[in-house]
Backbone bond lengths (Angstrom), bond angles and torsions (degrees), N, CA, C in turn:
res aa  C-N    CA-C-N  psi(-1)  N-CA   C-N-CA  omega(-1)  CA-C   N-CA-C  phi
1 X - - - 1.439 - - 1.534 108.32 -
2 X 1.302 110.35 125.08 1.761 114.93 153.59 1.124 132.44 -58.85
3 X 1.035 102.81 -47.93 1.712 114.96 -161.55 1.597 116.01 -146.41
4 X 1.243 121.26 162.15 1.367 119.95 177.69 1.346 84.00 -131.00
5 X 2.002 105.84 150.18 1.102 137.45 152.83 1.798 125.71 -105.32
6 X 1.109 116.83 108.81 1.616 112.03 179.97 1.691 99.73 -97.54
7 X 1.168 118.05 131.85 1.784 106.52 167.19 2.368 83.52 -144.10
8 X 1.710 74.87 121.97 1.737 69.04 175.93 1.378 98.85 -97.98
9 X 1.624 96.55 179.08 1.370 132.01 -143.66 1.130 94.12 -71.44
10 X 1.442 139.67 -36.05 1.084 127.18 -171.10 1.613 124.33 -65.89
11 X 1.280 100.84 -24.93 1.697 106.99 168.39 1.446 97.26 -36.24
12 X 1.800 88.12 -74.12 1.542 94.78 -158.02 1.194 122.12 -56.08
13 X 1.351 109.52 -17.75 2.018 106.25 -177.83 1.277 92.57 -74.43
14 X 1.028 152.01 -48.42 1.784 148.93 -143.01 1.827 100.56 -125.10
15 X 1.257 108.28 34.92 1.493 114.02 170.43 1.697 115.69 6.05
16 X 1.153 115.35 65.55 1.454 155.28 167.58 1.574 133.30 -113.60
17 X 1.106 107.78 135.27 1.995 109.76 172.44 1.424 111.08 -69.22
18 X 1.075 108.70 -174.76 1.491 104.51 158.52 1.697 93.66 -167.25
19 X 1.523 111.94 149.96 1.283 124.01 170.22 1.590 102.08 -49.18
20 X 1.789 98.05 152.33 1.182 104.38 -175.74 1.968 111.36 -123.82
21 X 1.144 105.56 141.80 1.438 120.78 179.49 0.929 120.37 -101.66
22 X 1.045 121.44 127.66 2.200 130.02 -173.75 1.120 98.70 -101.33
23 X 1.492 129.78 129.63 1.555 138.39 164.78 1.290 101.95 -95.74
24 X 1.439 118.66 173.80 1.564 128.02 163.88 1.716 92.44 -101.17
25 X 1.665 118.94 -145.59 1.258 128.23 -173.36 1.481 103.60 -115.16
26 X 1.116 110.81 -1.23 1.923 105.58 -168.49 1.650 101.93 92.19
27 X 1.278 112.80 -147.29 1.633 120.27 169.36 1.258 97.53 -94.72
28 X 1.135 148.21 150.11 1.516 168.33 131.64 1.955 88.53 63.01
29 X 1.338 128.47 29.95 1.380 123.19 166.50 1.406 133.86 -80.50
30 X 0.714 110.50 -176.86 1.949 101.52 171.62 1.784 95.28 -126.73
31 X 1.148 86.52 170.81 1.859 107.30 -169.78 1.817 107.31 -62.85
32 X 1.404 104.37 -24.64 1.709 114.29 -139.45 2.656 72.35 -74.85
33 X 1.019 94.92 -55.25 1.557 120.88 -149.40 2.273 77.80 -64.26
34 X 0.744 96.58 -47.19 1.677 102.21 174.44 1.624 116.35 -50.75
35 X 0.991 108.62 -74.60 1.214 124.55 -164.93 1.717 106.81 -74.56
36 X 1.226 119.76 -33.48 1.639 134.62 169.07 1.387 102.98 -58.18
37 X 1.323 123.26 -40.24 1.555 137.91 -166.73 1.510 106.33 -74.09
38 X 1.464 97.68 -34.68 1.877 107.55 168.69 1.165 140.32 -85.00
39 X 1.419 106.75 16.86 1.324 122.42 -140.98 1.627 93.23 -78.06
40 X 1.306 128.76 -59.81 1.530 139.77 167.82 1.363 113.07 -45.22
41 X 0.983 136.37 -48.02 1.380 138.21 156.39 1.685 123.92 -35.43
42 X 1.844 93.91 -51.83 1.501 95.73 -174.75 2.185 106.48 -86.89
43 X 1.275 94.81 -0.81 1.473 84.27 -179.22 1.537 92.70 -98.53
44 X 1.271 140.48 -32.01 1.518 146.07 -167.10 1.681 94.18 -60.80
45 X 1.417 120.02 -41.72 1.236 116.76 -156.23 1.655 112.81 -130.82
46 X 1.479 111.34 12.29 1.557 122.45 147.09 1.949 80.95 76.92
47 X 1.552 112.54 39.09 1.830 82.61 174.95 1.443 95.26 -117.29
48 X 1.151 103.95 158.44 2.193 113.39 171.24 1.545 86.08 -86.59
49 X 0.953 129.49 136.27 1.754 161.27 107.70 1.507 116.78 -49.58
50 X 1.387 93.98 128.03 1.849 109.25 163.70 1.163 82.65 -155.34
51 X 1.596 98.64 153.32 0.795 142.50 -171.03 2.008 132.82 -137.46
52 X 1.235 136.66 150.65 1.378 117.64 -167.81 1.296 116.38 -131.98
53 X 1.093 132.30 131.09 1.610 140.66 -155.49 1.697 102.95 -91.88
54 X 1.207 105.00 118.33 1.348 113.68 170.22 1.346 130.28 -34.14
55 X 1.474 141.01 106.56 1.138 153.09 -137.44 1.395 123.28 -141.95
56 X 1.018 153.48 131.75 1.725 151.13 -142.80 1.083 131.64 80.80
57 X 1.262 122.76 -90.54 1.435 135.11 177.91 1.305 103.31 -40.66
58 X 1.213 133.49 135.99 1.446 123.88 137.24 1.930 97.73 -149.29
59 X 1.367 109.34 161.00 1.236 138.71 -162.69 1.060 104.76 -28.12
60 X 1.880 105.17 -68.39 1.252 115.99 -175.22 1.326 120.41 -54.57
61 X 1.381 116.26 -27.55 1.242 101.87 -161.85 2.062 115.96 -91.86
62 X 1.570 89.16 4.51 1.436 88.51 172.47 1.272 109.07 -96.07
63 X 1.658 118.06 136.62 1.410 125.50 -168.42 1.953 106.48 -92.67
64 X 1.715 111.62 119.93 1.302 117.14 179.96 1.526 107.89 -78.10
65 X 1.099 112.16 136.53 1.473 118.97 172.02 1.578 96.53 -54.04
């Protein structure tokens, strides 16, 4: 997964948009743990959340002296 999308329910009950909020990943997080974390936030204040899963780095690919 790339990215997470949150759009709460309330959009959909009242067939409406809502402004949208871009997260990063946290430190070494993924989007899913981000955007889930906002979930009260984005229903308190009618916004869609996405969010983006940490991507590049990984262990292996850094070389140990």
């Amino acid at each position: 997964m790339v990215f997470t999308i949150l759009i709460p329910q309330i959009l959909a009950d009242e067939g409406r948009s809502g402004l949208m909020t871009v997260l990063g990943h946290g430190f070494m997080g993924d989007g899913d743990g981000m955007a889930t974390g906002s979930r009260e936030f984005a229903n308190l204040t009618g916004r869609v959340m996405i969010a983006t899963d940490w991507k590049g780095w990984r262990l292996m690919a850094i070389s140990m002296p």
